[in-house]
Structures are given as C-alpha cells and as structure tokens.
C-alpha positions, 0 to 999 in steps of 0.5 A: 633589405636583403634576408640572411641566408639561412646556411649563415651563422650568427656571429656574436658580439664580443666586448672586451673590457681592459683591466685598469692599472693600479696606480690609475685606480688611485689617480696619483694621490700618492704624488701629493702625499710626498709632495706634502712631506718634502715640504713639511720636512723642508719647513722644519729643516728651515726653523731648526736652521733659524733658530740656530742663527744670530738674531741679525740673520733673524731679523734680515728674514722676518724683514723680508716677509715684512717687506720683500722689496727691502723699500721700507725700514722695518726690522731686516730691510737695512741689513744690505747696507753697507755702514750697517752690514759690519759689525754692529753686534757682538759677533760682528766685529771681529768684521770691523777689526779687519775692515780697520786692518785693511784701511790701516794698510793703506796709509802711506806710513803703514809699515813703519806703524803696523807694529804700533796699533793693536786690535783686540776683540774684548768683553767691553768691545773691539779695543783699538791701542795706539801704541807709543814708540821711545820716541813717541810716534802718535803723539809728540814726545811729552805732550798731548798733541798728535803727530803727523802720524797719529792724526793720519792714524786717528783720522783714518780711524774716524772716517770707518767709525763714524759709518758705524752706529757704536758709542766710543770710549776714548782712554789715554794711559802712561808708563810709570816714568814721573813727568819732568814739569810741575803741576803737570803729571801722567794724569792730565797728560793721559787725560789730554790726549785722549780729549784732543783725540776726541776732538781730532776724530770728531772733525773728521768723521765721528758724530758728536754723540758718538763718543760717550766717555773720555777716560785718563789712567795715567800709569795705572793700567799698564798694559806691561806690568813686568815692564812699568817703564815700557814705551808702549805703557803710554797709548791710547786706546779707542774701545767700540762697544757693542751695539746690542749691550753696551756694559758698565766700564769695567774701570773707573776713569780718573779724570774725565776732563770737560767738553771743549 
C-alpha cells in the first residue's frame, strides 16, 4: 500500500444529518383522526335522519341489514313490492287515492263520470263516494242494481283494491225523498246496494275477507244537509281503512244485511 505523502492533508468525515418534517414525526395519525369524525358525525346524521322518518322507511332499513339481498320476508324485505309499496299505512294513501284517480281516467266513460266519484283522505281512511246523477248513474234509477256504468266503475275499483292488504267498508246512503213502493224504503234500498256492491267487487278482485262491514243510512247521513233532496245524497261509499289502526266506526250502520 502506498503511504500518504506527508506534505497531504487529512481530510474529515463530514456526516450530514436531515432534520425530519413534522408531519412525518407524526406519521399522519391526524388523518385517521379526522377520517374517525367524519365518520361518527356521518353516523349521528343517519339516526337523526331515521328517527324522523315514517316507520316504513324504518322497517325497509332494519330489513335491509336483516337481509341485504331482499330473498327472505323479514320486516322491510317486501317493501319493493309493488301491491305492498302504496299505500298501505296512513301517510300512504294519499298514494292509493292518486293511483285510483289515474285508473278512473282510463275508463272509456271518464268524463262523463269524472264529476261523479269523489276521493277523500279521512280519520276513518280514504272514502271513495260513488255519487248519483237525477237520473241515476251507478245504479238504475230506484233500484239496488249497478248500471253498466257502476259495475265498470266498482270493477275497476276491485281490481286496485284487492292488491291491497286494507279491510273495506261498503256503505250506501239516500236523499230524503220518500220511496214510492210499500214495504220498501230508503233503508233496504241503501243497504242493498251497498250488498250487490260488495258482491260485485268481490267477483272481480277483492278477497272474501277484504270486506268487513256492509253499512245501510238510508237518508241519515246526508252528504248535502242544506240540500236533503240533492241527487248526490244517494251514493255509495267505499272506505279503505288503515292498515296500522284500524278505528271504531265512527257511525253505527242501520242495517247490516246477512251474507249472500
């Protein structure tokens, strides 16, 4: 080995040390900090949303985590079906009144009855009043048999409603106008057509348990009372009840006519 000349200096080792970033001093823990918040403040804003909700929407997300592939019955699994998606509980149905609306307007005689059928959202349910013209229109004229008209109408009326899981009640009402035949008054004529209305709709859609009650008022129930003698005092009236609850009736029938 050859020697170092004596005349060389001596250089040093020089070792030069980098002063580490403060952020890697921490190796990024702050990240999942914040990662951790968003997340627990995402969560809270989920269960304020839910509690908010109907309980529908409640049960749809529970049955979701019961079974996320929607191929079992628990609770929230059917809700994507389309008989029981409508309105099946109280803040549906204004839902089924528009989907009734809509198959009305398909009927080939709707605007000539389009005045005559009324849909109201009430503390008993969504009431469906078949109103009568001066010369009857859903019914023959004096007589508890439907027209072509009203078993259009009350067929047309069965085929929605039977998809739905609601009880029905059928009533039948009257102006004040005395019947002309003995032995015959506005109570049977009330209380028959509601009963071949219910026979009518339970041949074309309803199930036999669907309806639970068949009401006759004859003329004490005016749906006019100023105006006793007004044509559209006799109707008939088809009431789906809600689902969740279903209420006392509010009213008495007068006649409840046996099964035929």
């Amino acid at each position: 080995m050859a020697e170092t000349k004596a005349s060389e200096p001596v250089r040093p080792i020089i070792v030069i040390k980098k002063k580490a970033a403060h952020g890697g001093h921490h190796g990024g823990a702050w990240k999942v900090a914040y990662a951790d918040f968003v997340t627990a403040m995402m969560a809270l804003f989920i269960v304020l949303w839910l509690m908010s909700c109907s309980q529908e929407i409640k049960q749809a997300v529970g049955g979701y985590f019961i079974d996320p592939k929607g191929q079992g019955k628990q609770a929230g699994s059917s809700i994507a079906g389309q008989g029981e998606s409508l309105a099946l509980k109280k803040d549906q149905l204004n839902r089924v009144k528009d989907r009734l609306q809509q198959a009305i307007k398909e009927l080939p005689g709707f605007q000539k009855l389009k005045d005559n059928v009324k849909m109201t959202v009430t503390g008993e349910g969504l009431r469906i009043e078949l109103l009568e013209g001066e010369n009857g229109t859903f019914f023959e004229s004096g007589k508890p048999q439907p027209s072509p008209e009203g078993v259009e109408m009350l067929e047309t009326l069965a085929h929605e409603l039977g998809e739905m899981p609601n009880k029905l009640v059928i009533e039948g009402h009257t102006d004040a106008k005395a019947f002309p035949r003995d032995g015959y008054t506005n109570w049977e004529l009330s209380a028959d057509r509601a009963n071949a209305a219910r026979r009518l709709m339970q041949q074309d859609g309803l199930r036999a348990d669907q309806v639970m009650e068949v009401r006759g008022f004859a003329d004490q129930d005016l749906r006019i009372a100023e105006k006793p003698f007004d044509a559209s005092n006799r109707r008939v009236s088809v009431i789906v009840h809600y689902r969740d609850a279903l209420p006392a009736a509010t009213k008495q029938p007068a006649v409840k006519p046996a099964k035929s």
